[in-house]
N, C-alpha and C positions, 0 to 999 in steps of 0.2 A: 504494500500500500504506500501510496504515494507521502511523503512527510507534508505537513503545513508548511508552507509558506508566508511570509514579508515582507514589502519592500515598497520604499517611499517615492514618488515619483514623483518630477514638478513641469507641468505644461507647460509648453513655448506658447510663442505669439497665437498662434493657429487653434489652441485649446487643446494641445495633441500630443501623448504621451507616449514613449515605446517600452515594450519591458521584455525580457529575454528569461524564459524560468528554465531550466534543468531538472527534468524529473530524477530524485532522488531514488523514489520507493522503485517496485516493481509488480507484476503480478506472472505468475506463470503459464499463459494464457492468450493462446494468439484469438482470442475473440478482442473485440474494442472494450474497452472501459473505461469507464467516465469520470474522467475529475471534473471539479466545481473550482471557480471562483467567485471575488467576491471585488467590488470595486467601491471605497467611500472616501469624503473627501476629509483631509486632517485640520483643517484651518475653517469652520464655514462662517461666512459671513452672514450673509442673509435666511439661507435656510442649507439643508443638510440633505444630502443625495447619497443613494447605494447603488450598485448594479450588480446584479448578478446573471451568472453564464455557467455553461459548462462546454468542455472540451472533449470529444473521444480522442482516446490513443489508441494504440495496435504497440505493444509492446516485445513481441516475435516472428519474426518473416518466416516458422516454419506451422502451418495450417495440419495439426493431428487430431482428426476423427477416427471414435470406433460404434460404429452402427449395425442393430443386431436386423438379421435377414429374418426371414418367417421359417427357414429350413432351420432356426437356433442356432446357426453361425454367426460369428464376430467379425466383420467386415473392416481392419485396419487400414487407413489410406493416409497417407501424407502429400503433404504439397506445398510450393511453396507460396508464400502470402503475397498477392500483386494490388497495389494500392491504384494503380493506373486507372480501373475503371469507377473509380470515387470521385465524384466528382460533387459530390452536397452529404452535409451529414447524414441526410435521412439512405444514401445508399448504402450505407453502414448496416442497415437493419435488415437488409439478406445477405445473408452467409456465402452464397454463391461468388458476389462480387467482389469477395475478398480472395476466390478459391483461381490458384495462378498452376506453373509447368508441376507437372508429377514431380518428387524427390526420392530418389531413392536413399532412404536411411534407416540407420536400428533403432529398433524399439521396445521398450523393456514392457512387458504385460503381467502387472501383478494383481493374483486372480485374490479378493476379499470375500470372507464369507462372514455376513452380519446376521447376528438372531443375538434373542433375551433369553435370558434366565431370570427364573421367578421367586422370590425369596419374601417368604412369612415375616409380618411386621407386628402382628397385634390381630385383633379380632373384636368384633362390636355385636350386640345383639338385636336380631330379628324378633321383632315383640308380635310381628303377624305370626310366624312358622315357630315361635319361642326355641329359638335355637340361637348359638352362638355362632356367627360367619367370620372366617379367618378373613384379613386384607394382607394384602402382596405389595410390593415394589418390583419394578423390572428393571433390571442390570442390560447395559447395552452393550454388547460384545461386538468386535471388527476386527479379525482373523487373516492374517497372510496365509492362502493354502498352499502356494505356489508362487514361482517367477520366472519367466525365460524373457532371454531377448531373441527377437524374431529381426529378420532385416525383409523393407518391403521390395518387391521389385516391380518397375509399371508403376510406382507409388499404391502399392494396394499388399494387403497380406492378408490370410482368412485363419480363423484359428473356428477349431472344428470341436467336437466330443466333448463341451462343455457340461455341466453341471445344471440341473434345473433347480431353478427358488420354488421355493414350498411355500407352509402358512408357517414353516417351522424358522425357515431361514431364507436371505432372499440371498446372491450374488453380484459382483460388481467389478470389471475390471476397470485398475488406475494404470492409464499408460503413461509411458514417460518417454521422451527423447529430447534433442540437442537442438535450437539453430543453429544458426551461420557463425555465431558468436560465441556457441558453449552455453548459450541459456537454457535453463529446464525448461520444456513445453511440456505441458501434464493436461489429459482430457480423462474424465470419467465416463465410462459404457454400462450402467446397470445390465445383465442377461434377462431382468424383467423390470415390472414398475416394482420400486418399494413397496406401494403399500397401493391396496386395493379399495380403501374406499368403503371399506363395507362389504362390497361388491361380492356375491359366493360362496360368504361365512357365514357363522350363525349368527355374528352382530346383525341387529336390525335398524336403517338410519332412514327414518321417516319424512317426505317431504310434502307440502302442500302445494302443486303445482297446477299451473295452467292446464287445463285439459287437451288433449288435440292435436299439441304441438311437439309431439316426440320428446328431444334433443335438442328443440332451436330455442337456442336460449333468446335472440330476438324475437322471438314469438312468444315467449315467456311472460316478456314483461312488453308487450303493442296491446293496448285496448283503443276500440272505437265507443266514443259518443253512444249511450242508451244501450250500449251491447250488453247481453245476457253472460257473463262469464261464468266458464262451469269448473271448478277446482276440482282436483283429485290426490286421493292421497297415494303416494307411491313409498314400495318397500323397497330397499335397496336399490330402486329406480325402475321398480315392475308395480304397475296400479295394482292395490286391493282389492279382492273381494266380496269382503265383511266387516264388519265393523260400522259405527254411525261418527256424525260431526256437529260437533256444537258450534257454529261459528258464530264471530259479530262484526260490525265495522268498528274502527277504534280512530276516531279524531281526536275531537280535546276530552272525549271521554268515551266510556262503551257505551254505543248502543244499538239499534239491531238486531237482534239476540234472533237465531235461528237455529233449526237441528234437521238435522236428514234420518232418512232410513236407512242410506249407505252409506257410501264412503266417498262423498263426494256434496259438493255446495256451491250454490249458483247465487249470484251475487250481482246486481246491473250495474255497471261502473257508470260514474259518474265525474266527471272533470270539474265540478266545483269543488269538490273535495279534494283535489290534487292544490300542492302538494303533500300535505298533512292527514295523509290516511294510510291507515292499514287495515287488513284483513288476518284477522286472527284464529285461529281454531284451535278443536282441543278432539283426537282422533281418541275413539271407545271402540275397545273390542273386548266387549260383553263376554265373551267365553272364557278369555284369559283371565280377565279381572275376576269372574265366579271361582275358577277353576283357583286362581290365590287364596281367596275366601275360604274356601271349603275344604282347603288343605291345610290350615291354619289350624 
């Protein structure tokens, strides 16, 4: 990371200052990253002025990606970094533009294996089921299993017969190589996402969502004038079944009060109430909550 900087400047005739910084810090990381400045005046007379900015840098001319294929191969490419086709900041924000000739060079691949362990802290009592429930803490482990260096040729390398993440543990290769200079270039490859979200376990992460609109999160949140909108509650991102909904509108206070039969609640939006509204609810599945009761 880059150090703080200081330094006092005094305007010529023209109102017009030059200054020359030297990045101290560094980062390991041929992607851009962004310092900030800061511009105010030390002397004010009348009134007092700031300015602020920021700067991308590119701190390594050698471009190391590792992207996983759908066959669970590790697809290593190197390249080197060409700034030529930059031409305004905003071409910084595809990766592509920065991606220059193949390089053939080594690269170290150390394979990490992350998971918890779970360790007994105390226990607190269940006054529904009168019983005492132990609580845990989770220890986070990140494990070297292995390391080789590979050299790519073509600028590409494939590394094959990987290890699949579980719910138990997930996998992650940290690569590492050299620029032009001797600087560490370091990219991270997960073999999967970290973490799922919910998504396929028995955690249950319940949402109140727009009806209709799959996965488009702009269709989430577009309502029209007088429209009938119909919410639905979704389980790990699959609509329910069962269950009912207490819902209400929530401005400077509740009110509203409505309930369904299912799992779902229709609401007519209205634009006088923007911006200071919510839609709130409270999802009841009758079976589960008896089924607590009666085991109690």
């Amino acid at each position: 990371m880059a150090s703080p900087q200081s330094q006092e400047l005094t305007t010529g005739a023209d109102g017009k200052a030059t200054a020359s910084v030297k990045l101290i810090g560094s980062q390991n990381t041929w992607r851009p990253y962004t310092l900030s400045y800061t511009i105010r005046n030390t002397s004010p007379e009348n009134e007092n002025f700031q300015l602020y900015g920021s700067v991308p840098v590119v701190y390594r001319d050698l471009a190391l990606r590792g992207n996983m294929g759908d066959d669970g191969n590790l697809s290593i490419r190197t390249n080197r970094v060409d700034i030529s086709k930059i031409v305004k900041a905003e071409d910084l924000n595809q990766e592509d533009n920065l991606i220059g000739a193949t390089w053939d060079t080594a690269v170290t691949a150390e394979l990490h294996r992350v998971y918890f362990t779970k360790k007994e802290t105390g226990s607190y009592y269940d006054f529904i089921h009168k019983l005492n429930v132990p609580t845990y803490e989770y220890e986070h482990h990140d494990d070297i299993e292995s390391s080789k260096t590979i050299q790519t040729k073509n600028g590409e390398y494939t590394l094959t017969d990987l290890p699949k993440s579980s719910k138990d543990a997930y996998y992650y290769f940290l690569l590492k190589a050299a620029d032009s200079k001797g600087a560490t270039v370091e990219e991270t490859a997960y073999l999967s996402l970290p973490y799922d979200y919910g998504y396929s376990t028995s955690k249950h992460r319940y949402n109140f969502i727009k009806k209709g609109v799959g996965n488009d999160y702009a269709a989430m949140y577009k309502f029209d004038e007088g429209e009938k909108v119909a919410f639905e509650v979704r389980d790990n991102g699959a609509p329910v079944s069962e269950g009912r909904i207490l819902s209400a509108i929530v401005q400077k206070e509740i009110t509203r009060y409505q309930t369904s039969g299912k799992p779902e609640a229709e609401v007519a939006y209205e634009e006088s109430l923007v911006p200071n509204y919510t839609i709130a609810g409270a999802y009841l599945m009758v079976s589960m909550f008896m089924k607590s009761i009666l085991t109690g």
